[in-house]
C-alpha positions in Angstrom: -88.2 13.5 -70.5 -88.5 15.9 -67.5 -86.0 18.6 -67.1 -85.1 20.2 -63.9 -85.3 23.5 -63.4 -84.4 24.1 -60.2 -83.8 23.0 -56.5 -85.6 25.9 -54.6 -86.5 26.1 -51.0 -89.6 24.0 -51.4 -86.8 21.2 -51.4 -87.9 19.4 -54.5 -86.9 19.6 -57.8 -89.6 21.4 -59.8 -89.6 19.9 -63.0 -91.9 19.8 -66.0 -94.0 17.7 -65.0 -94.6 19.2 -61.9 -95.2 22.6 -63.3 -97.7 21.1 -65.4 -99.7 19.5 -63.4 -100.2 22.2 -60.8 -100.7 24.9 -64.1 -103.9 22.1 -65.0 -105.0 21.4 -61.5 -105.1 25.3 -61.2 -108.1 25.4 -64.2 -109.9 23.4 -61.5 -108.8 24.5 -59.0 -109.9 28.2 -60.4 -113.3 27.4 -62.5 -115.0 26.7 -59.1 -114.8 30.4 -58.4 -117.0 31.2 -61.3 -119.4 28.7 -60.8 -121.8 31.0 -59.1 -122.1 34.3 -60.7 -123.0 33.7 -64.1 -126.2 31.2 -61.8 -127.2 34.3 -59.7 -130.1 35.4 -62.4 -131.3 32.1 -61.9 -130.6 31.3 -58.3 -131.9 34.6 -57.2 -136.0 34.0 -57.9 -135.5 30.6 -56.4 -134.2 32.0 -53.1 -135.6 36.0 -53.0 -132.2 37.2 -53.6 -131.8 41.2 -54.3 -129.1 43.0 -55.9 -127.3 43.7 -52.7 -127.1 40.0 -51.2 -126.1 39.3 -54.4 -123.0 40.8 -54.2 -122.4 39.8 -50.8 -122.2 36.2 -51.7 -119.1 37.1 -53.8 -117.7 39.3 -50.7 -117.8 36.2 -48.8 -116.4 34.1 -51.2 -113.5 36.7 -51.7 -113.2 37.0 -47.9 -112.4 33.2 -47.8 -110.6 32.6 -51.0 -108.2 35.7 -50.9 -107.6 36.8 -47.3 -107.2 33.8 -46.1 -104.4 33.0 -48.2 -102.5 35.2 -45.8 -102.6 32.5 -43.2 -101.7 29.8 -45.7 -99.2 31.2 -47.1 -97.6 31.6 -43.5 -98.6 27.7 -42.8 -97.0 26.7 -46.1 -94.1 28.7 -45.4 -93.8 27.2 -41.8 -94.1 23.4 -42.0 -95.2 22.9 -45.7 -98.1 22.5 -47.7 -97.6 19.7 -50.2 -101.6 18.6 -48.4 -102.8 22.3 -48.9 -101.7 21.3 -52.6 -104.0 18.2 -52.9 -106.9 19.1 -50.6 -108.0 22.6 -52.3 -109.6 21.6 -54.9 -111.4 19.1 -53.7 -112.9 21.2 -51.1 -113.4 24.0 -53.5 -114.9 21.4 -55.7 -116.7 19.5 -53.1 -118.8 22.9 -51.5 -119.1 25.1 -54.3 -120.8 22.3 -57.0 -123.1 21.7 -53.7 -124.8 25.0 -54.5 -128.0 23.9 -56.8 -129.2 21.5 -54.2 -129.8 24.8 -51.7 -132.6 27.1 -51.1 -131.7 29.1 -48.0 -129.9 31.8 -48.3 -127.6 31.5 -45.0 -126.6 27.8 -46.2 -125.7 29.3 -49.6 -123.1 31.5 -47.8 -121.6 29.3 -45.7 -121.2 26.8 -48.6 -119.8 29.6 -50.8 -117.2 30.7 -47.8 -115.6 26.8 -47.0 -115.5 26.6 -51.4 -113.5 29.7 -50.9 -111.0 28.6 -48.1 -110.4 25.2 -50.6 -109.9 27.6 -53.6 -107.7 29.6 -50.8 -105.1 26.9 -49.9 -104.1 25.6 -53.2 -102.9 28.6 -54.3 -99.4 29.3 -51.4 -98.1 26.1 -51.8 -98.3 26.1 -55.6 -97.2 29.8 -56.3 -94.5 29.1 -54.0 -93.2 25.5 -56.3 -93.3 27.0 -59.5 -91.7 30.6 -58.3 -88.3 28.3 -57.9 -87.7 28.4 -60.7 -84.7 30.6 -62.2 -85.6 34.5 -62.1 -84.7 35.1 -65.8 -88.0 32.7 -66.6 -89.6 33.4 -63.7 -92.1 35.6 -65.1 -93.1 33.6 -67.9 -93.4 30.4 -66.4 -95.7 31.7 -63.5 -97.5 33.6 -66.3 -98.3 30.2 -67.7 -99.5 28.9 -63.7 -101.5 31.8 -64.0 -103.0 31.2 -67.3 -104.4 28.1 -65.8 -106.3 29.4 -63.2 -107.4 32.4 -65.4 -108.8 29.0 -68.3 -110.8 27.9 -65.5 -112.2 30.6 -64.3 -113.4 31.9 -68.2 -114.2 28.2 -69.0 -116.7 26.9 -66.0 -119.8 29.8 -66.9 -119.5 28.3 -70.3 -120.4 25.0 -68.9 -122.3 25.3 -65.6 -125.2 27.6 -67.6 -125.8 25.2 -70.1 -126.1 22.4 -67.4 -128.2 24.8 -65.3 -130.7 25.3 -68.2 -130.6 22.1 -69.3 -131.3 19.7 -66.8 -131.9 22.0 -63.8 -129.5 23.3 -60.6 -129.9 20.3 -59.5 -127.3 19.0 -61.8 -123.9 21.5 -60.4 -123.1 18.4 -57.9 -121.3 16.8 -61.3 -119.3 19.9 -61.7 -117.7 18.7 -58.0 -115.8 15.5 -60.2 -113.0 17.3 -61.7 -111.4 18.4 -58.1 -111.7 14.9 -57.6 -109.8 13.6 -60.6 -107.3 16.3 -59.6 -106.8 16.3 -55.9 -106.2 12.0 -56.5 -103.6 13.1 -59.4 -102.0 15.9 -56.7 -101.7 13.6 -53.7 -100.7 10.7 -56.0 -97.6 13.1 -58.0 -96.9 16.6 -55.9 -93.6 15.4 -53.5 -93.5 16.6 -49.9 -92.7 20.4 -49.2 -89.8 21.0 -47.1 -90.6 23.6 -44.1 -88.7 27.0 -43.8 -86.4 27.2 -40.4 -88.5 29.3 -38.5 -86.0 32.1 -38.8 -86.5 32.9 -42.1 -90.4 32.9 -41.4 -89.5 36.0 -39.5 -88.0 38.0 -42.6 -91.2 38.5 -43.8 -92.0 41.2 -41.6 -88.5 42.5 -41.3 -89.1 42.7 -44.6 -92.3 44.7 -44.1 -90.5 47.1 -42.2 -87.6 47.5 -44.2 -89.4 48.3 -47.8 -93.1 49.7 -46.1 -94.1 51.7 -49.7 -93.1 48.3 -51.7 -95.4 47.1 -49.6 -98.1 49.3 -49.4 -97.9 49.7 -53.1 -98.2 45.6 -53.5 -101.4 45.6 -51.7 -102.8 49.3 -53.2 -102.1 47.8 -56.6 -103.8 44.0 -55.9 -106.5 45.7 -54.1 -108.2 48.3 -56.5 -107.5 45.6 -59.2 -109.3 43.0 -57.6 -112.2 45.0 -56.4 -112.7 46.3 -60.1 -112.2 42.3 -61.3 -114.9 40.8 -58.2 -117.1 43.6 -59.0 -117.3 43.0 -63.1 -117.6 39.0 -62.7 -120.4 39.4 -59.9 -122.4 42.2 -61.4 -121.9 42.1 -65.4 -124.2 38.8 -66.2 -126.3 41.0 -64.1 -126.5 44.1 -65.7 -126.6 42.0 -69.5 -129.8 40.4 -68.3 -131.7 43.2 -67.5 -130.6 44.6 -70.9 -132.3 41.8 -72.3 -129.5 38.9 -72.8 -130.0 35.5 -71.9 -128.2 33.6 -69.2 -126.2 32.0 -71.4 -125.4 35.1 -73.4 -124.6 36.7 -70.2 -122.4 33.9 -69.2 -120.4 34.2 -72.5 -119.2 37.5 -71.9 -118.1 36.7 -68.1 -116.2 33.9 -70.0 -115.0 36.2 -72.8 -113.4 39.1 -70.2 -111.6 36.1 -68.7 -110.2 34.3 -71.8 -109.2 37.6 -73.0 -107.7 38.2 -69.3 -105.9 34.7 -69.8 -104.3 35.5 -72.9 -103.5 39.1 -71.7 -101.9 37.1 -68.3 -99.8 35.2 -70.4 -98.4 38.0 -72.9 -97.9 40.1 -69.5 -95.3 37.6 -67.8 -93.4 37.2 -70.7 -93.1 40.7 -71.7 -92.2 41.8 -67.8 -89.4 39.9 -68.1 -87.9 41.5 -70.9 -89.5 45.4 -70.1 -89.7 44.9 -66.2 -92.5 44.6 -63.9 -93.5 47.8 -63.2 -94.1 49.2 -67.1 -96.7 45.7 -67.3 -98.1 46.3 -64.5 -98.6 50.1 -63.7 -99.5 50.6 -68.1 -101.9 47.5 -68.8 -104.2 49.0 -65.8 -104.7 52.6 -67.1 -105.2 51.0 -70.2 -108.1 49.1 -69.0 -110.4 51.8 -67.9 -111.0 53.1 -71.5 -112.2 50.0 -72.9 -114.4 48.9 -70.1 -116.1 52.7 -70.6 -116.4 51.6 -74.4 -118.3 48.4 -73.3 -120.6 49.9 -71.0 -122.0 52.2 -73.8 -121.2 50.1 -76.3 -123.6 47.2 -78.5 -123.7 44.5 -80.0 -120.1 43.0 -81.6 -118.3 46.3 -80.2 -119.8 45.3 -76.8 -117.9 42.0 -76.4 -114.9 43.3 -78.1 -113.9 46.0 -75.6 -114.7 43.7 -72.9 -112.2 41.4 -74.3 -109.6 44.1 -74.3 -110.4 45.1 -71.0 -110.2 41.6 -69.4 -106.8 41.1 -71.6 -105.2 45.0 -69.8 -106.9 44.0 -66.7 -105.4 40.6 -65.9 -102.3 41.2 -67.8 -100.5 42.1 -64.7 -102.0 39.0 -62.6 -98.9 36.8 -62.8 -96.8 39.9 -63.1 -97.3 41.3 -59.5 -97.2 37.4 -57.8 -93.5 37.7 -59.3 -92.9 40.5 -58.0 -94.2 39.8 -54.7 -91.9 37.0 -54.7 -88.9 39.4 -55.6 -89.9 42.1 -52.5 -89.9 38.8 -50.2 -87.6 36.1 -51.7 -87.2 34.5 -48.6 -91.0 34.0 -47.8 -92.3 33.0 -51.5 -95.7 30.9 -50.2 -96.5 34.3 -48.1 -95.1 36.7 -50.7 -97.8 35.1 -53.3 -100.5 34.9 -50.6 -100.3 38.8 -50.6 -100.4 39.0 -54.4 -103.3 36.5 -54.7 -104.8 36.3 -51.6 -104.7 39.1 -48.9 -104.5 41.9 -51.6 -107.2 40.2 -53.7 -109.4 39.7 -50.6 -109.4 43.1 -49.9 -110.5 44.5 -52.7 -113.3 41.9 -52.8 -114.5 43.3 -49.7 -116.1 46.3 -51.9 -117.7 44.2 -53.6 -120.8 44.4 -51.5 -120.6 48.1 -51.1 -121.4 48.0 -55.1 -124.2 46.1 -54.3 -126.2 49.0 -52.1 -124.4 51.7 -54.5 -126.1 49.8 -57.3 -129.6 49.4 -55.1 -128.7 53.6 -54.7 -128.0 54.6 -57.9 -129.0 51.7 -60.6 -126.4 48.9 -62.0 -124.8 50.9 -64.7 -123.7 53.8 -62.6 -122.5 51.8 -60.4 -120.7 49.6 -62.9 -119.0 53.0 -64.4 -117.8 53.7 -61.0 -115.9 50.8 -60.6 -114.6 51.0 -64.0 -112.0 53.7 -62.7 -110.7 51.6 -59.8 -108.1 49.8 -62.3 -106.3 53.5 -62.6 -106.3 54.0 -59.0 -104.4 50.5 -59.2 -101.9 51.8 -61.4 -101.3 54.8 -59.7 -99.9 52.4 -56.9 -97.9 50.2 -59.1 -95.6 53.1 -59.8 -94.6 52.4 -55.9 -93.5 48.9 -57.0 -89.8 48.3 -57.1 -88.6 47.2 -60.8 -87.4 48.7 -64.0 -88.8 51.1 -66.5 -88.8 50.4 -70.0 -85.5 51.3 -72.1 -83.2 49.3 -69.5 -83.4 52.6 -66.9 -83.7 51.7 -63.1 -86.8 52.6 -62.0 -87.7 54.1 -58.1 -89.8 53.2 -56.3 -91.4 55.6 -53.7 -89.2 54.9 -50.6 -86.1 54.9 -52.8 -87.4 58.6 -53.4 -87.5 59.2 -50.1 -84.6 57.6 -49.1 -82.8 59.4 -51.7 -84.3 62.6 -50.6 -82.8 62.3 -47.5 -79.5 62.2 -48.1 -80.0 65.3 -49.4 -81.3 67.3 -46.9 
């Protein structure tokens, strides 16, 4: 028996069943976007790839699947987006299983970027349902919506490599049935969307302007997470086969940062909810940077054990910030999770491709240490972040310092 949770703007009531069917159509949804990295050792022979277009593929792919969330988010908010809901992961699916059956490097991209926009336009619409629900579980239940895009992603290198070496790239077109089975289950379930009045499309940049370091510390925070997250995925199966793993060795460890990051997403959003947003956030990033150090210079068991507490400090905060996106602009939830998992993530995937000709420059490894910081330039911004500190004490953000500071002048 379902139980409502809540009537929120979206103007349905987002019940049980609901929230679990968008939490599994987001493993599909997700595992598209790590269909290609763990392939790149093999795809690159086939089509003369280096290092450095390497990496651009997965700036391209962020370009479409992150920053365009912006606009999404703004489309979901305006008229709805119950067919954004239904129609991403079939176009994710669709494009991005397409990719064995092509040997040119320009059709690659372009099949890579529209995978990205379906991957893109899922994710407003569905951030925005289940972040009705009441604030007091809000955390934990987006934390489990998160967990299931975070399964896909960790789960789809375990299976496409193994196909791949099996029977050949030309098999990744069967990897395109699952969006099927769950766009038919979305259009068939998901009830419509109800628009925003236009008016309250506009508090999102009044909003903007009234809280400019929550916002800047939003996107600062996203941003140097995401670059350091885009830049592992793309370049660690990599770096493991030129230290002599196999593909499917290498795809292992891409899919054991992520499970670890899916567990760590999970434990994140419940525990903000209890310690506040900010500690979660701002204290699982720092923590991150030490272990990915350990598993650069680390071997053999110790090697995929650091990665896995890296992945679980790195994503912790995932579903953490799209909450608290949510909470900076309540009125605007579809574009308020579009910054958290779209814009913000696009932009740090933008960097992605600068690793690539730093890694051409200086070799993998170094370049692969140097990104290792980023997550601590990330938590540097989170302390921007609006939210409590730990202990129950109110925590300020930077313009509350401000504004404080100036009524002391």
């Amino acid at each position: 028996m379902d139980t409502d949770t809540t009537t929120g703007e979206t103007g349905i009531h987002t019940n049980n069943k609901v929230i679990a069917l968008l939490a599994a159509s987001h493993i599909i949804n997700d595992s598209y976007m790590s269909l290609y990295p763990p392939l790149l050792p093999l795809m690159m022979p086939v089509l003369g790839m280096n290092i450095a277009q390497a990496g651009w593929l997965s700036t391209i792919f962020s370009v479409t699947s992150s920053l365009s969330q912006l606009a999404f988010g703004l489309l979901s908010d305006r008229i709805g987006g119950r067919f954004l809901i239904f129609l991403g992961p079939l176009i994710a699916g669709v494009f991005m299983s397409a990719i064995g059956l092509i040997h040119n490097y320009t059709m690659l991209a372009l099949f890579i970027a529209l995978s990205g926009l379906g991957v893109a336009a899922f994710h407003p619409p569905a951030s925005s349902t289940v972040g009705t629900v009441k604030a007091e579980r809000r955390g934990t239940i987006m934390s489990l919506f998160v967990l299931g895009g975070n399964l896909g992603v960790s789960a789809m290198p375990l299976v496409a490599v193994p196909l791949v070496l099996t029977f050949g790239l030309s098999a990744t077109p069967v990897l395109a049935i699952p969006g099927f089975i769950a766009s038919i289950l979305l259009f068939i379930m998901i009830p419509p969307l109800k628009a925003k009045k236009p008016i309250e499309s506009v508090s999102f940049s009044a909003t903007v302007k009234a809280k400019p370091f929550a916002f800047i510390s939003l996107l600062g925070t996203v941003a140097f997470r995401s670059f350091a997250f885009f830049s592992l995925t793309t370049y660690i199966p990599k770096l493991l086969h030129d230290q002599g793993f196999s593909p499917i060795e290498a795809g292992g460890f891409v899919s054991i940062l992520m499970f670890a990051g899916a567990i760590g997403g999970l434990l994140g959003g419940f525990l903000s909810d209890r310690f506040g947003r900010k500690l979660i956030i701002a204290g699982s990033l720092a923590a991150s940077v030490p272990f990915l150090w350990l598993f650069l210079v680390s071997g053999g068991f110790g090697k995929a054990l650091w990665l896995a507490l890296a992945g679980f400090c790195l994503l912790a905060p995932f579903s953490v910030t799209v909450v608290a996106a949510q909470e900076i602009f309540p009125n605007s939830k579809a574009t308020a999770s579009s910054m958290s998992m779209g814009f913000g993530l696009g932009l740090g995937g933008v960097g992605v491709g600068i690793v690539g000709y730093m890694a051409s420059a200086i070799g993998l490894p170094q370049a692969i240490g140097i990104v290792s910081m980023l997550p601590f330039i990330a938590a540097i911004f989170a302390l921007g972040l609006p939210g409590k500190l730990w202990l129950g004490f109110k925590s300020k953000s930077i313009e509350d310092m401000v504004e404080y500071a100036g009524t002391n002048d």
